[in-house]
N, CA, C and O atoms as a GROMACS GRO file, in nm:
protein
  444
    1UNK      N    1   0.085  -0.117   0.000
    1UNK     CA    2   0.000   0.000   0.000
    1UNK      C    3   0.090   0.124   0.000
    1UNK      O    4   0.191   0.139   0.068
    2UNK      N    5   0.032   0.217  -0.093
    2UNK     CA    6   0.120   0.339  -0.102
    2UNK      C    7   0.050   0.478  -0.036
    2UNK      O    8  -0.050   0.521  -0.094
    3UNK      N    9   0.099   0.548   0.084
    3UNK     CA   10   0.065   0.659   0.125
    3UNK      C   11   0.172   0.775   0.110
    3UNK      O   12   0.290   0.768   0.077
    4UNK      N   13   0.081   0.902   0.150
    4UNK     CA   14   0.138   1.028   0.108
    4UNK      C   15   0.107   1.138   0.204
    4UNK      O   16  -0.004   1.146   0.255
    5UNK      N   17   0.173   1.197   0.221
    5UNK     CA   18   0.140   1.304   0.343
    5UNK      C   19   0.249   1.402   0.284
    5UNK      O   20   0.354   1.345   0.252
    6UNK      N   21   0.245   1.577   0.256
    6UNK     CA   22   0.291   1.668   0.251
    6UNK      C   23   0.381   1.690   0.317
    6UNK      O   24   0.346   1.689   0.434
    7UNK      N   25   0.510   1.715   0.303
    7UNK     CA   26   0.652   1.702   0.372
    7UNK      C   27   0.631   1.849   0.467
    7UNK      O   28   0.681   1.853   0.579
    8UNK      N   29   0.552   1.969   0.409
    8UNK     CA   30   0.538   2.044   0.487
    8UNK      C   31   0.515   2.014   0.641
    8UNK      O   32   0.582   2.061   0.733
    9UNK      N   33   0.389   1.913   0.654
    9UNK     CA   34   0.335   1.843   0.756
    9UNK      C   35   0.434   1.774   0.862
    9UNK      O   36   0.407   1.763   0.981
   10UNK      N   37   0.552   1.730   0.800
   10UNK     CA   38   0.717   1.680   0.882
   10UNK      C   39   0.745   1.774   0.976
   10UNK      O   40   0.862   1.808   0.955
   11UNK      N   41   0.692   1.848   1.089
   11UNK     CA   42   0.777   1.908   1.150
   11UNK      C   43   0.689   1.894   1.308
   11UNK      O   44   0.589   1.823   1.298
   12UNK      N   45   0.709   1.942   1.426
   12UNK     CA   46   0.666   1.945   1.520
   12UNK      C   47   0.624   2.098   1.542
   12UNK      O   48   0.666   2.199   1.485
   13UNK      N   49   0.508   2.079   1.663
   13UNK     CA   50   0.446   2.234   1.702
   13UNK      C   51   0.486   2.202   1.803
   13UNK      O   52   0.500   2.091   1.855
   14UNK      N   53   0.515   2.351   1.851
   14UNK     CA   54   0.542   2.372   1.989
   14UNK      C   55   0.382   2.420   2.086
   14UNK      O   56   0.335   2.534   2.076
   15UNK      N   57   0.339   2.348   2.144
   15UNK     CA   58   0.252   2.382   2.235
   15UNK      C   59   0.266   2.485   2.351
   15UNK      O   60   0.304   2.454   2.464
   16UNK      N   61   0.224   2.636   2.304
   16UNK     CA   62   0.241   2.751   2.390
   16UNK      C   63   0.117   2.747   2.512
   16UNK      O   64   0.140   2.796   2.623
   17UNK      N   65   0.010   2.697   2.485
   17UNK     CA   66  -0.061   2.685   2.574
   17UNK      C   67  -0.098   2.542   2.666
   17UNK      O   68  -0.197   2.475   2.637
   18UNK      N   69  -0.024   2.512   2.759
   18UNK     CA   70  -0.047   2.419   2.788
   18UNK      C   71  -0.185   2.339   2.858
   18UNK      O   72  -0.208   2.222   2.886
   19UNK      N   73  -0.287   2.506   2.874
   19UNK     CA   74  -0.382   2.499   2.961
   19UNK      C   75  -0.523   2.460   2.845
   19UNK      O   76  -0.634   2.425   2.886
   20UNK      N   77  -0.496   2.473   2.736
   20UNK     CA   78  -0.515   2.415   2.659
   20UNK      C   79  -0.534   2.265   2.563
   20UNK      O   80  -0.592   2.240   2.457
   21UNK      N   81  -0.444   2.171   2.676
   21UNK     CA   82  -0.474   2.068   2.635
   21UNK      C   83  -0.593   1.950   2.722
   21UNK      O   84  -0.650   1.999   2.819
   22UNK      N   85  -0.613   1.865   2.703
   22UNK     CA   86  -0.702   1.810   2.819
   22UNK      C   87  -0.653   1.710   2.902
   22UNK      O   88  -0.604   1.608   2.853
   23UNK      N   89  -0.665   1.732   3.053
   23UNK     CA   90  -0.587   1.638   3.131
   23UNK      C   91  -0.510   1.487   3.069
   23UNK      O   92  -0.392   1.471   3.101
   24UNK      N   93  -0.559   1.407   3.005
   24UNK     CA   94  -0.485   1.291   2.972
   24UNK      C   95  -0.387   1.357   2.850
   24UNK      O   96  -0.270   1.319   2.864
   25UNK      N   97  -0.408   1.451   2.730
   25UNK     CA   98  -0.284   1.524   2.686
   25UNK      C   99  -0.169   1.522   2.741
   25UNK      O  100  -0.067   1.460   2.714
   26UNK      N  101  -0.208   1.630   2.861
   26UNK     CA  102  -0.126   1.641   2.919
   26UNK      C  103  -0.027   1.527   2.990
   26UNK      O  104   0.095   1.530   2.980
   27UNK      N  105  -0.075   1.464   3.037
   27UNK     CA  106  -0.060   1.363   3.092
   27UNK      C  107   0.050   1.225   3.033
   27UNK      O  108   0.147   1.160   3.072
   28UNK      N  109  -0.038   1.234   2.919
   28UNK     CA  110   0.039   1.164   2.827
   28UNK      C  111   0.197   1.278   2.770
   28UNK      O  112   0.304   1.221   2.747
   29UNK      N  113   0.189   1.370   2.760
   29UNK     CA  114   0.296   1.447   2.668
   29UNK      C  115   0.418   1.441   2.833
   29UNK      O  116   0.535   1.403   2.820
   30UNK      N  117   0.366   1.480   2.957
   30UNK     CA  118   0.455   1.490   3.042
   30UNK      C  119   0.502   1.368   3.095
   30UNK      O  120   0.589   1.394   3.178
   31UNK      N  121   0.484   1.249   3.084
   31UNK     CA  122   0.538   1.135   3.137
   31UNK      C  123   0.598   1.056   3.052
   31UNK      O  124   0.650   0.953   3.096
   32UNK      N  125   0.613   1.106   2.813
   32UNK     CA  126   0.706   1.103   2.772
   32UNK      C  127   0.828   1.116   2.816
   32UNK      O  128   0.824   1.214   2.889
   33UNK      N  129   0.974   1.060   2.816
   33UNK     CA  130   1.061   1.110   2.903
   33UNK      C  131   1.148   1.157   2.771
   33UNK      O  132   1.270   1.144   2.773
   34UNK      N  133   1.109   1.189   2.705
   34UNK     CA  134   1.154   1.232   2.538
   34UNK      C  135   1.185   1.367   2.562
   34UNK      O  136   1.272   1.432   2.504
   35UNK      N  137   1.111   1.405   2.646
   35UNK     CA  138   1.094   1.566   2.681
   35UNK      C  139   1.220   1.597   2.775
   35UNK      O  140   1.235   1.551   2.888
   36UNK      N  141   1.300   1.676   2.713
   36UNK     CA  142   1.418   1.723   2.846
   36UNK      C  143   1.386   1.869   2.852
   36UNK      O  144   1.436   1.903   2.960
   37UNK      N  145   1.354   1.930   2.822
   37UNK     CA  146   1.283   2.126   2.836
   37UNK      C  147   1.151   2.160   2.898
   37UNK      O  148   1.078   2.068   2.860
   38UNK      N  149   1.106   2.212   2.946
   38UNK     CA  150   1.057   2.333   3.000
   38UNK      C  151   0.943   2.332   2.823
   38UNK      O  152   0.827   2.375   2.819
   39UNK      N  153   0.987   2.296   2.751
   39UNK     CA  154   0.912   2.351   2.591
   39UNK      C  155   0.846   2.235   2.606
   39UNK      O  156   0.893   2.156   2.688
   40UNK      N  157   0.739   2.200   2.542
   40UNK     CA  158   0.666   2.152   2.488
   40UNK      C  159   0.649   2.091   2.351
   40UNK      O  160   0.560   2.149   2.288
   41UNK      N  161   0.697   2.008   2.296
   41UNK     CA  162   0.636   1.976   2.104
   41UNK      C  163   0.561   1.849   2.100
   41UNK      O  164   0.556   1.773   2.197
   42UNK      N  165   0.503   1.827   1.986
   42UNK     CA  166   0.350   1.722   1.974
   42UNK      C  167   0.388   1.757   1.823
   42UNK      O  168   0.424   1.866   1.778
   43UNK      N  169   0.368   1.632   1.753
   43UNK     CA  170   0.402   1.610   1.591
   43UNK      C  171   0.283   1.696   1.517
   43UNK      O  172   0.168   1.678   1.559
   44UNK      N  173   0.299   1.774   1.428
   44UNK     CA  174   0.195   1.829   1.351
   44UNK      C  175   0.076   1.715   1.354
   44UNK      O  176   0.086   1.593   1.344
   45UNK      N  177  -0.055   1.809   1.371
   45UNK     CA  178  -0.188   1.744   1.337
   45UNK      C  179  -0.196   1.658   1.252
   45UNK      O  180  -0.259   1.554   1.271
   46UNK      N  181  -0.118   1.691   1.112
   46UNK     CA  182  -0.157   1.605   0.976
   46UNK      C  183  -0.063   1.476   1.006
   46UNK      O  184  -0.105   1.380   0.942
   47UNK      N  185   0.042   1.447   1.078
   47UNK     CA  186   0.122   1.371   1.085
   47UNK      C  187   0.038   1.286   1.207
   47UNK      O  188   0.053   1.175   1.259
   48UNK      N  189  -0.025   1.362   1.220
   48UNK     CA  190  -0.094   1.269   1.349
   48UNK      C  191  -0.169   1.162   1.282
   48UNK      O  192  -0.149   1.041   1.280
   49UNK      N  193  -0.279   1.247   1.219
   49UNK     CA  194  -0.384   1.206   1.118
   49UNK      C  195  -0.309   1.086   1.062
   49UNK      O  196  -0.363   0.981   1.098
   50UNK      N  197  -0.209   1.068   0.989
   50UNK     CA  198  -0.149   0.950   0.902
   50UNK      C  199  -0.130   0.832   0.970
   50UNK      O  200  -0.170   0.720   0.940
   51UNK      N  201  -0.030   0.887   1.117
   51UNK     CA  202  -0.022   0.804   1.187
   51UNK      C  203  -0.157   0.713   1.255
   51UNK      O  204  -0.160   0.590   1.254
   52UNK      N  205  -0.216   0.759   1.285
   52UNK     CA  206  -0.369   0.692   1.337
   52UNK      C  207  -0.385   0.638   1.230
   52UNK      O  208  -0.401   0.516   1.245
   53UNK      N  209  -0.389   0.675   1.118
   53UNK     CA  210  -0.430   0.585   1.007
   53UNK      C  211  -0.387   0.448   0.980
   53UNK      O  212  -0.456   0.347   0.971
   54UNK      N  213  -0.206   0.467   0.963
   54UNK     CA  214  -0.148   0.352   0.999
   54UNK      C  215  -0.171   0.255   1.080
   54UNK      O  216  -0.146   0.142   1.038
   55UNK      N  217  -0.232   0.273   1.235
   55UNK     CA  218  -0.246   0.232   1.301
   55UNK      C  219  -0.321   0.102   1.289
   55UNK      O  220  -0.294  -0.018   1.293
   56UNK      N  221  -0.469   0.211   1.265
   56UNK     CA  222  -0.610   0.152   1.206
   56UNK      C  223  -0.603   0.029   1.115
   56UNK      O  224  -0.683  -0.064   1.100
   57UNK      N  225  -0.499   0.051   1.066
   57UNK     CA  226  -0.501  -0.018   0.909
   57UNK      C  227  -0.442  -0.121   0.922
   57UNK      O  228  -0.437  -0.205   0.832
   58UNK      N  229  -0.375  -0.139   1.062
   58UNK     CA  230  -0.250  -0.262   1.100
   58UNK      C  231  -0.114  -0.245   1.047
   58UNK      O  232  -0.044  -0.346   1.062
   59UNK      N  233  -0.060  -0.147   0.990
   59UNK     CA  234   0.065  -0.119   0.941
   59UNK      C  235   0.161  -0.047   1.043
   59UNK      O  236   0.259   0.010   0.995
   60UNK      N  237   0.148  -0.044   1.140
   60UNK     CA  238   0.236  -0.037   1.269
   60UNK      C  239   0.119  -0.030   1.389
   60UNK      O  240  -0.004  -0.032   1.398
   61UNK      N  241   0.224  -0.021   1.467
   61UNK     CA  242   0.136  -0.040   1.649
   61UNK      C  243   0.272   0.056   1.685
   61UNK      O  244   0.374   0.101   1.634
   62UNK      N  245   0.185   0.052   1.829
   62UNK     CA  246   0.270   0.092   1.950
   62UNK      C  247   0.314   0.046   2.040
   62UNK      O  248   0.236   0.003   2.125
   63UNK      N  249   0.429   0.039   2.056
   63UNK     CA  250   0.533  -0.085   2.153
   63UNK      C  251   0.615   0.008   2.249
   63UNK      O  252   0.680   0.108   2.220
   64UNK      N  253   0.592  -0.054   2.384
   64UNK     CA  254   0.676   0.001   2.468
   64UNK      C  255   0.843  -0.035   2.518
   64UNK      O  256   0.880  -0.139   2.574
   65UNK      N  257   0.927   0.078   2.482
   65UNK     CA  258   1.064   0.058   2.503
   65UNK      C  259   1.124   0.025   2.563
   65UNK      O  260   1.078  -0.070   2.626
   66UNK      N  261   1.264   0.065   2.597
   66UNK     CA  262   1.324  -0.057   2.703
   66UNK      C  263   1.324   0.100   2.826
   66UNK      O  264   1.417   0.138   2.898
   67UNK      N  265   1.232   0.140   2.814
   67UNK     CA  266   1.265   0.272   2.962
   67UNK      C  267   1.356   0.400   2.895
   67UNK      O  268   1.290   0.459   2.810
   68UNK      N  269   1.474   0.448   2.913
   68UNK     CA  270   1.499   0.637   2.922
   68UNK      C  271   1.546   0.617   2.773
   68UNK      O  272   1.572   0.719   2.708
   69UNK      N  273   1.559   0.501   2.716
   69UNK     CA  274   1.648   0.536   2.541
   69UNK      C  275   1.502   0.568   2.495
   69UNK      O  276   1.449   0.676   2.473
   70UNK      N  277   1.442   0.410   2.483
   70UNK     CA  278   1.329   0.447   2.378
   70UNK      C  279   1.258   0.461   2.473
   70UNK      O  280   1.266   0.365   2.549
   71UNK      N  281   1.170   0.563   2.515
   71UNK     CA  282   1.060   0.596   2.566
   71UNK      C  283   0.909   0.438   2.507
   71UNK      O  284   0.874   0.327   2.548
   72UNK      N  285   0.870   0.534   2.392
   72UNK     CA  286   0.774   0.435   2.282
   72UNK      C  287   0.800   0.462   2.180
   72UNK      O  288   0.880   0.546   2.138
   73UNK      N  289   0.723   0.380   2.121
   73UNK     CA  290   0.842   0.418   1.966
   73UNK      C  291   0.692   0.361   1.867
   73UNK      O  292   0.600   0.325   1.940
   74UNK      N  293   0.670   0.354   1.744
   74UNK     CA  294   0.597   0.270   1.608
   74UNK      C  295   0.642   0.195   1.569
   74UNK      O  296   0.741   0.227   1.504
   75UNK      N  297   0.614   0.058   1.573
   75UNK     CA  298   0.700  -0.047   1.465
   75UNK      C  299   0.657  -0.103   1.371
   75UNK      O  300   0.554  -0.156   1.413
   76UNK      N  301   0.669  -0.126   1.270
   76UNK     CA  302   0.615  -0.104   1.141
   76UNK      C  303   0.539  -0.290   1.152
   76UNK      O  304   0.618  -0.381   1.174
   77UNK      N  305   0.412  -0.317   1.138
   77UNK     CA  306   0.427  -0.483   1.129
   77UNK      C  307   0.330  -0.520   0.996
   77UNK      O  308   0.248  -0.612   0.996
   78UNK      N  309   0.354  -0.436   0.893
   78UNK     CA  310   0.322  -0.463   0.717
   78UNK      C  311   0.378  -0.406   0.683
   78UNK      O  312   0.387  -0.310   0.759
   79UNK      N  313   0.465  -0.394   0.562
   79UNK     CA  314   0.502  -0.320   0.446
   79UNK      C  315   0.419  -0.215   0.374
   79UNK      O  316   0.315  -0.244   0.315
   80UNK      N  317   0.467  -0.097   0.381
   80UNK     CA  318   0.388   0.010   0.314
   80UNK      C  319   0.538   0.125   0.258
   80UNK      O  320   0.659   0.117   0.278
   81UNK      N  321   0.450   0.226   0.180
   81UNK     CA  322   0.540   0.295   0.108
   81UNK      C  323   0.494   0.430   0.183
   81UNK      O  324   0.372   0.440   0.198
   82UNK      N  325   0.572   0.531   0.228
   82UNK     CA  326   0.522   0.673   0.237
   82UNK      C  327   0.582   0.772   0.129
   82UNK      O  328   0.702   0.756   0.103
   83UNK      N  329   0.525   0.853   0.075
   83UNK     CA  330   0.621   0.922  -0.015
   83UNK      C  331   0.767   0.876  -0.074
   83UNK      O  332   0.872   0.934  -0.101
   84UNK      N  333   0.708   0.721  -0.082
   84UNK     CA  334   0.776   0.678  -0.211
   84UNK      C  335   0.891   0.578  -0.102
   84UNK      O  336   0.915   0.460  -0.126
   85UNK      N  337   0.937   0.638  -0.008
   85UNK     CA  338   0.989   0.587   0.080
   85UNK      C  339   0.920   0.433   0.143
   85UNK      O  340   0.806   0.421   0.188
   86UNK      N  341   1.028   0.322   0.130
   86UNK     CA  342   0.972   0.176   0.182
   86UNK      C  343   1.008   0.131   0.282
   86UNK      O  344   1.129   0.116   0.298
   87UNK      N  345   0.934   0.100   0.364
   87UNK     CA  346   0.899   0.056   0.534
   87UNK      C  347   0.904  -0.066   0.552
   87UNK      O  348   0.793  -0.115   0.531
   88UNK      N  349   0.998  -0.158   0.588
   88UNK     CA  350   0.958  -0.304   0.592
   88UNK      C  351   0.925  -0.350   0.702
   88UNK      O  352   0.891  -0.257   0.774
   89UNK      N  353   0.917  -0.464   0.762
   89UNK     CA  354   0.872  -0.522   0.897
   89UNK      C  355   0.928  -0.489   0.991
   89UNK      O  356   1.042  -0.477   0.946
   90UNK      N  357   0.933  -0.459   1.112
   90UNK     CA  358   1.066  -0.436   1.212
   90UNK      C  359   1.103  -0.341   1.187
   90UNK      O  360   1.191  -0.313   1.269
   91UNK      N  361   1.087  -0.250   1.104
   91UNK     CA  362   1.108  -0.114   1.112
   91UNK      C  363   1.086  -0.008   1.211
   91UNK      O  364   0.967  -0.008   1.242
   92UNK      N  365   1.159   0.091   1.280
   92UNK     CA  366   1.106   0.185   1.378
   92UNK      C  367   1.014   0.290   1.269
   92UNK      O  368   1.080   0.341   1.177
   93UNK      N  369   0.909   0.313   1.275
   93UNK     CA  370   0.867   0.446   1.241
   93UNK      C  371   0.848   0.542   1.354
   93UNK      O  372   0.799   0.531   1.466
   94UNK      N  373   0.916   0.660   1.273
   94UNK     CA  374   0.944   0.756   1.356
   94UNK      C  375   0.909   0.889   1.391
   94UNK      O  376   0.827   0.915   1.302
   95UNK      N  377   0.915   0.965   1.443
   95UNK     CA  378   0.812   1.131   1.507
   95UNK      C  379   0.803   1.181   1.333
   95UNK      O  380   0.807   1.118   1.227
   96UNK      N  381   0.791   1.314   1.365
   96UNK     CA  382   0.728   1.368   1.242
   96UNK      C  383   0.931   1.452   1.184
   96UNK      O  384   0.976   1.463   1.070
   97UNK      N  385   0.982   1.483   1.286
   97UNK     CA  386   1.096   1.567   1.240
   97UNK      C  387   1.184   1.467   1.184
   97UNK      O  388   1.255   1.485   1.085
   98UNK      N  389   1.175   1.330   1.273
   98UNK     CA  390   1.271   1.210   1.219
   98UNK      C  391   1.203   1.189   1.117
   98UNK      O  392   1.288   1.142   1.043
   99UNK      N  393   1.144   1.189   1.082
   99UNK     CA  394   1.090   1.161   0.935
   99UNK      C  395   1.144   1.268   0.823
   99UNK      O  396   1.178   1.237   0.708
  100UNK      N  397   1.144   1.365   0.864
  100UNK     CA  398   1.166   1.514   0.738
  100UNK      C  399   1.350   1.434   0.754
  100UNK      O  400   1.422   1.408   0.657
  101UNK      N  401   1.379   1.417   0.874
  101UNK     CA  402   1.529   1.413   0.823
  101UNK      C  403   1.591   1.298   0.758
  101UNK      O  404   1.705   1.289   0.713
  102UNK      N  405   1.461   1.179   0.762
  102UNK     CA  406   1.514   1.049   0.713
  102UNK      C  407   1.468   1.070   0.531
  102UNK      O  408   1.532   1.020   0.439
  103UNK      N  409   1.367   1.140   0.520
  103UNK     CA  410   1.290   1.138   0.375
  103UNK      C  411   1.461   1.253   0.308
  103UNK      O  412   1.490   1.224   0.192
  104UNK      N  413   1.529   1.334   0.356
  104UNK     CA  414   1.582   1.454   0.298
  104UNK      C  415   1.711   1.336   0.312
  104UNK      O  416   1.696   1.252   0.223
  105UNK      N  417   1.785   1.319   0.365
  105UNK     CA  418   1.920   1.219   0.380
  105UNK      C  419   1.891   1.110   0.286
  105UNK      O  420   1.984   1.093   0.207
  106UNK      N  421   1.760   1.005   0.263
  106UNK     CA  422   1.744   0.926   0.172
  106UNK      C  423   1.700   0.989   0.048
  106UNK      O  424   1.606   0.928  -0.004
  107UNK      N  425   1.756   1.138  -0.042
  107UNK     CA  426   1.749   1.178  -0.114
  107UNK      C  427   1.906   1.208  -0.173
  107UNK      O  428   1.943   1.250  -0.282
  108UNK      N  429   1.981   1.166  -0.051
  108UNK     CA  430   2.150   1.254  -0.069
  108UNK      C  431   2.206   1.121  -0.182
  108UNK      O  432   2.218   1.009  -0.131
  109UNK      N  433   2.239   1.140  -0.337
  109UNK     CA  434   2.316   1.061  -0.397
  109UNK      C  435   2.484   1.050  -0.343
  109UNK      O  436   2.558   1.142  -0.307
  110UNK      N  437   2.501   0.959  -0.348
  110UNK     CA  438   2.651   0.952  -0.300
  110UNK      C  439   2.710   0.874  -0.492
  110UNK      O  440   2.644   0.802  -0.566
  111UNK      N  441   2.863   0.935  -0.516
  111UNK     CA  442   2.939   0.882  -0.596
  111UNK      C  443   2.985   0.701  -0.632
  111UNK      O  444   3.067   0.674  -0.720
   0.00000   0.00000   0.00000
């Protein structure tokens, strides 16, 4: 299966209002241990959107890490394509910024 999501969409928001989110948000974003700042970020909406999709669809889950490296992580358990880019089994899929930097580096030709 081939999906597509706008590379614009690759980046993280910074959440200025925190009073703004709803207790389990919160909840969930502060007991990430991903977080070392005082700042706040949450993957763009549209990256969200894809991801749930994935989900839905059985083309990754959510697996819990070994504690302070991987917090949680996506692991890919079907083969799919994102913007052309191919995902195989056992694959980590990753936040929305690791993604802009894995899609831009798997563009670099080498000699």
């Amino acid at each position: 299966m081939k999906f597509y999501i706008d590379e614009k969409f690759l980046t993280s928001v910074e959440i200025t209002d925190p009073d703004s989110l709803t207790p389990d948000e919160l909840l969930r974003i502060l007991c990430d241990h991903s977080h070392t700042s005082h700042r706040i970020f949450h993957n763009h909406e549209e990256f969200e959107k894809l991801r749930d999709t994935l989900r839905q669809e059985k083309y990754i889950k959510r697996v819990a890490g070994d504690g302070e490296r991987y917090p949680k992580y996506d692991l890919v358990i079907a083969p799919f394509e994102l913007n052309d880019q191919k995902f195989e089994l056992n694959h980590v899929f990753l936040d929305a910024d690791g993604m802009r930097i894995l899609f831009k580096t798997s563009r670099i030709r080498y000699f």
